[in-house]
C-alpha positions as CSV (number, residue, x, y, z in Angstrom):
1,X,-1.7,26.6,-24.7
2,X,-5.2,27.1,-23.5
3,X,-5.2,26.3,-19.8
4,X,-8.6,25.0,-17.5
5,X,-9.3,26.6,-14.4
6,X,-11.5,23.7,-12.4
7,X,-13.2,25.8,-9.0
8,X,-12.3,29.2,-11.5
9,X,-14.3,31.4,-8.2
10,X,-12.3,29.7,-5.6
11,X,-9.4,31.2,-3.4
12,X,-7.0,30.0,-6.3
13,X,-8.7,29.4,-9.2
14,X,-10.0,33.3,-9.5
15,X,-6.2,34.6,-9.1
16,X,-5.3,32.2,-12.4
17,X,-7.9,33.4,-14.0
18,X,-7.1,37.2,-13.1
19,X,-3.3,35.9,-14.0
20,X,-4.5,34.7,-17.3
21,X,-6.6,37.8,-18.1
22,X,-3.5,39.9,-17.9
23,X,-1.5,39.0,-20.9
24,X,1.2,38.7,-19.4
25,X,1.9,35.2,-19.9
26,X,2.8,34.7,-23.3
27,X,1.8,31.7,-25.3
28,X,-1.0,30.7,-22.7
29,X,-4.9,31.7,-22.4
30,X,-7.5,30.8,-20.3
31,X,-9.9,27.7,-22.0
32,X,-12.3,28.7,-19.0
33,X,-13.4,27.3,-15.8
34,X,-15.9,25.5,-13.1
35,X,-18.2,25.9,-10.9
36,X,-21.1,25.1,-9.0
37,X,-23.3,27.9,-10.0
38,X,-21.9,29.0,-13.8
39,X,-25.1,31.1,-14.2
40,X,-24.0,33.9,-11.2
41,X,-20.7,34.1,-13.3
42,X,-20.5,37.4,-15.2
43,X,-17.8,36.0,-18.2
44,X,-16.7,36.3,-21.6
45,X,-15.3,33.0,-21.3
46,X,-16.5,29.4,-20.7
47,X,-18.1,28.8,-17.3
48,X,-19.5,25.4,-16.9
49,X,-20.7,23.0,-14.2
50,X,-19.5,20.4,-16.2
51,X,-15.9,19.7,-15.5
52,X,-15.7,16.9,-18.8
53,X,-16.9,20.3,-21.2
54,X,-13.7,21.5,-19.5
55,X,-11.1,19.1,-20.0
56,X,-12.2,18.8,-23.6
57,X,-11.5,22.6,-24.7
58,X,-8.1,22.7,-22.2
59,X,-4.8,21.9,-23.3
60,X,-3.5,21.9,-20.5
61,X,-5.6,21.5,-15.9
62,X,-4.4,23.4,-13.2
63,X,-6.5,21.9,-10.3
64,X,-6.5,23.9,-6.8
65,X,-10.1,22.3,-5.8
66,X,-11.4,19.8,-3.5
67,X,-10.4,15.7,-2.8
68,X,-13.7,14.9,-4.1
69,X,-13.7,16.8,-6.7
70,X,-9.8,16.3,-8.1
71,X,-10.9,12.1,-7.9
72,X,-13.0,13.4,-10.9
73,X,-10.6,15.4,-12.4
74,X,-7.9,12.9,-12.5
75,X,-9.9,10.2,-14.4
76,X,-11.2,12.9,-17.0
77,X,-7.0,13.4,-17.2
78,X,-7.0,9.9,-18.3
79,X,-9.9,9.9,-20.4
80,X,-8.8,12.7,-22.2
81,X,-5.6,12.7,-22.2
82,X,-4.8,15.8,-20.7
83,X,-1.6,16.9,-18.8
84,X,-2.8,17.7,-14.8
85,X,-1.3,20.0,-12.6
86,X,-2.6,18.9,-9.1
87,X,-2.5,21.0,-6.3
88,X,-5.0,20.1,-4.2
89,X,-4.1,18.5,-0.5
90,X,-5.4,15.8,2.0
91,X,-5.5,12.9,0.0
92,X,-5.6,9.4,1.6
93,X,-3.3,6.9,0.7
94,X,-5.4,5.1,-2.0
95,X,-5.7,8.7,-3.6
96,X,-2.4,8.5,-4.1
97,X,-1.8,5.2,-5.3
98,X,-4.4,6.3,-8.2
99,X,-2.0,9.8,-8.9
100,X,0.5,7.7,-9.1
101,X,-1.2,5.3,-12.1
102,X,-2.4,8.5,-13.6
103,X,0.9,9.8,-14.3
104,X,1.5,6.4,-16.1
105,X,-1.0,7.7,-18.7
106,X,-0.1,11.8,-18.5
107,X,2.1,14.0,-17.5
108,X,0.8,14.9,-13.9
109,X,2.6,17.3,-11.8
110,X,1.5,16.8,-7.8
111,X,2.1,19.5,-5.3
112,X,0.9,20.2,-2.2
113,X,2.7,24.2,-2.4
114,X,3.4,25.6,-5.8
115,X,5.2,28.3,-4.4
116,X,8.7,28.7,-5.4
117,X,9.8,29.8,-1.8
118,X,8.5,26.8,-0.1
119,X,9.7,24.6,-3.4
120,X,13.2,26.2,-2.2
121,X,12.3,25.3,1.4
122,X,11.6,21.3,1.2
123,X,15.3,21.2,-0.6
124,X,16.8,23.1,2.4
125,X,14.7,20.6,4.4
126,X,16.4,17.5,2.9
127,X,19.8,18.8,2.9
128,X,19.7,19.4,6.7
129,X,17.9,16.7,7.8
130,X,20.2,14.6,6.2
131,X,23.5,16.6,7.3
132,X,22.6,17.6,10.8
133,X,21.7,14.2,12.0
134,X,20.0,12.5,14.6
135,X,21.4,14.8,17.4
136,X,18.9,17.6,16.2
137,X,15.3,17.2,16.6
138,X,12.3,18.1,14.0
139,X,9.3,20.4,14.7
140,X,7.4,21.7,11.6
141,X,5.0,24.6,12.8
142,X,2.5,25.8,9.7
143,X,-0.5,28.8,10.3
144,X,-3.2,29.3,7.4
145,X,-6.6,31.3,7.1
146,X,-9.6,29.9,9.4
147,X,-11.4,28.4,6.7
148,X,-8.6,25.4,5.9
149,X,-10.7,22.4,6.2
150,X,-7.5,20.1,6.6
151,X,-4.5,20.1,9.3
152,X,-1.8,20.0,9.3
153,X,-1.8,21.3,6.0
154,X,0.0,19.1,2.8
155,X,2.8,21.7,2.8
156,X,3.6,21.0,6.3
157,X,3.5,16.8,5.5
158,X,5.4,17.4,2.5
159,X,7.6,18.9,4.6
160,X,7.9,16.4,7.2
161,X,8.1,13.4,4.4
162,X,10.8,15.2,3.0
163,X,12.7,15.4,6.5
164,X,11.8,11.7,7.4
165,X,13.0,10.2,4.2
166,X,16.6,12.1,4.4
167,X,17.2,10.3,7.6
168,X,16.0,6.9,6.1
169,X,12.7,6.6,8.3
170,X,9.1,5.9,7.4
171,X,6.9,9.2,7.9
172,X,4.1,7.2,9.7
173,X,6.2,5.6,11.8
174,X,7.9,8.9,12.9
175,X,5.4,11.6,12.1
176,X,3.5,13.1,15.7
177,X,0.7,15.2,13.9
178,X,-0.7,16.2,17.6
179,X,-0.1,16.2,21.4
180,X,-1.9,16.3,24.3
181,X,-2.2,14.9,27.8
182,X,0.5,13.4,29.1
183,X,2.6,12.4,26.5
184,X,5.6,11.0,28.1
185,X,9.2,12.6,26.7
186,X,10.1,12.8,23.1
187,X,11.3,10.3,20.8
188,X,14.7,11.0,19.2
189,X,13.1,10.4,15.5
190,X,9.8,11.7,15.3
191,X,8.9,14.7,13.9
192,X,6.4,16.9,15.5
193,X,3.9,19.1,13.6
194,X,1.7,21.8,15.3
195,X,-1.2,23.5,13.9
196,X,-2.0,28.0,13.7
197,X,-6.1,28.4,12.1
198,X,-6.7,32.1,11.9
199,X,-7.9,35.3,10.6
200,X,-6.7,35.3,6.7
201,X,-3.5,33.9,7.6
202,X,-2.0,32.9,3.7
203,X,0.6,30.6,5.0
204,X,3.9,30.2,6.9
205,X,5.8,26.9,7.4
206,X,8.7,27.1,9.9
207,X,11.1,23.6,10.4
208,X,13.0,23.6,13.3
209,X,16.4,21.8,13.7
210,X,16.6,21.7,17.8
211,X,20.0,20.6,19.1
212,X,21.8,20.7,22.4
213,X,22.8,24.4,22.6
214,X,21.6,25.5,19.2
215,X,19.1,25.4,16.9
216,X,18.0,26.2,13.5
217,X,15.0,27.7,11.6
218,X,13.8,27.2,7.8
219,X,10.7,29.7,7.4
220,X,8.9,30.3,4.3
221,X,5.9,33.0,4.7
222,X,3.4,34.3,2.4
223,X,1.7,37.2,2.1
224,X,0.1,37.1,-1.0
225,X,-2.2,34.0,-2.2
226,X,-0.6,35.1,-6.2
227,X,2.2,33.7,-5.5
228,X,0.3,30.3,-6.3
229,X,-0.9,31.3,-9.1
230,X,1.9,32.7,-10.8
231,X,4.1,29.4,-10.0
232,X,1.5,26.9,-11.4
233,X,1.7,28.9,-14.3
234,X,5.4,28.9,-14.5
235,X,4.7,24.9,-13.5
236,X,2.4,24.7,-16.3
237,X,4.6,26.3,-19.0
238,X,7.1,23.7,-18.2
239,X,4.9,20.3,-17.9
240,X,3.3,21.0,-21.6
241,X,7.0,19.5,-23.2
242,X,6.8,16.5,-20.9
243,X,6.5,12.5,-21.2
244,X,3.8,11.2,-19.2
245,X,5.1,10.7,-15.7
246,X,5.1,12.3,-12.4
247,X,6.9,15.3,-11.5
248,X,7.0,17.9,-8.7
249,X,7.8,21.5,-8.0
250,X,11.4,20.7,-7.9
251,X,11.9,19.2,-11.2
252,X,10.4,22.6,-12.1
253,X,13.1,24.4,-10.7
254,X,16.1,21.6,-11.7
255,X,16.3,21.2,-7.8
């Protein structure tokens, strides 16, 4: 299965290219990459500007770029038929309306973490949400790098969709993404989020459960962007025998 790297010099891209390179994954290679400047790329495999020339020599997308960009992506998916793991965040609500078309025509896996930690996290999410009950109140805290363009991050919504559906609500009718001023007390359903930007900071997501007396905390941290890498890879072994339709990190893991 030859896999395509679109944004192969990125923060992402590169490490599944460097994953790729190893060997270590047997039964996938790398059908190359994108980027804006293919001529400053020193590479014994295909480095174009053009994502199309992409898609057509890939089996098989694993897309960590840009909004912009993945709208691109996801209609070359179409076009060519090709299976789309998409891992880019801060979509709009049209965007996915149109992911969710798309996996009419392909198999399109969509996650905003392809880390198997945090995969494990949003299940623990949903299970306590839904068994601890209204008596315990929801805070999601993330911190990433200070070159995230987007806050709070898609990890930390996923996160919080995940809580507000156990508990039957609709996330934009719970969902407090900020607070300032005077902001009167808290609701007993929403969920808060607040917002770390800093240094190289990979990631850490921590959900609070806050009662009377007690509370509890779900934390997934990371300290190595690989991780990524290595579970789109282990997401993209796994899409390949797949119907078109559209799947997550946790039908990956049977969760």
């Amino acid at each position: 299965m030859k896999i395509g790297v679109p944004g192969c010099t990125g923060r992402v891209g590169a490490l599944i290219v460097k994953e790729l390179l190893s060997g270590n994954w047997e039964g996938m290679e790398l059908a190359g990459g994108t980027t804006r400047s293919p001529d400053k790329v020193n590479a014994d495999y295909l480095v174009t500007n053009n994502p199309e020339k992409l898609f057509e020599n890939a089996d098989l997308v694993i897309d960590f770029t840009t909004v912009e960009a993945s709208r691109t992506h996801i209609d070359l998916a179409i076009k060519l038929k090709t299976p789309l793991i998409l891992a880019t965040t801060g979509f709009n609500a049209n965007d996915e309306n149109n992911i969710k078309k798309a996996s009419a025509e392909i198999p399109l896996l969509y996650a905003a973490n392809t880390s198997i930690a945090v995969t494990m996290l949003d299940a623990l999410v949903e299970k306590a949400a839904a068994g601890m009950g209204p008596g315990f109140d929801i805070e999601i805290i993330e911190a990433h790098h200070k070159h995230k363009v987007d806050a709070p991050s898609g990890t930390a919504i996923m996160l919080g969709k995940t809580a507000a559906k156990a508990r039957q609500h609709n996330f934009d009718d719970v969902a407090v993404l900020s607070r300032e001023g005077h902001t009167g007390p808290r609701s007993d359903n929403e969920i808060g989020f607040s917002t770390i930007r800093g240094g190289d900071a990979v990631g850490e997501h921590t959900v609070y459960f806050i009662g009377n007396g007690e509370r509890l905390e779900l934390k997934q941290q990371a300290t190595n962007r690989a991780l990524y890498a290595r579970g789109a890879l282990q997401a993209a072994k796994w899409l390949k025998n797949q119907q078109p339709g559209l799947f997550s990190m946790r039908d990956v893991l049977g969760l």
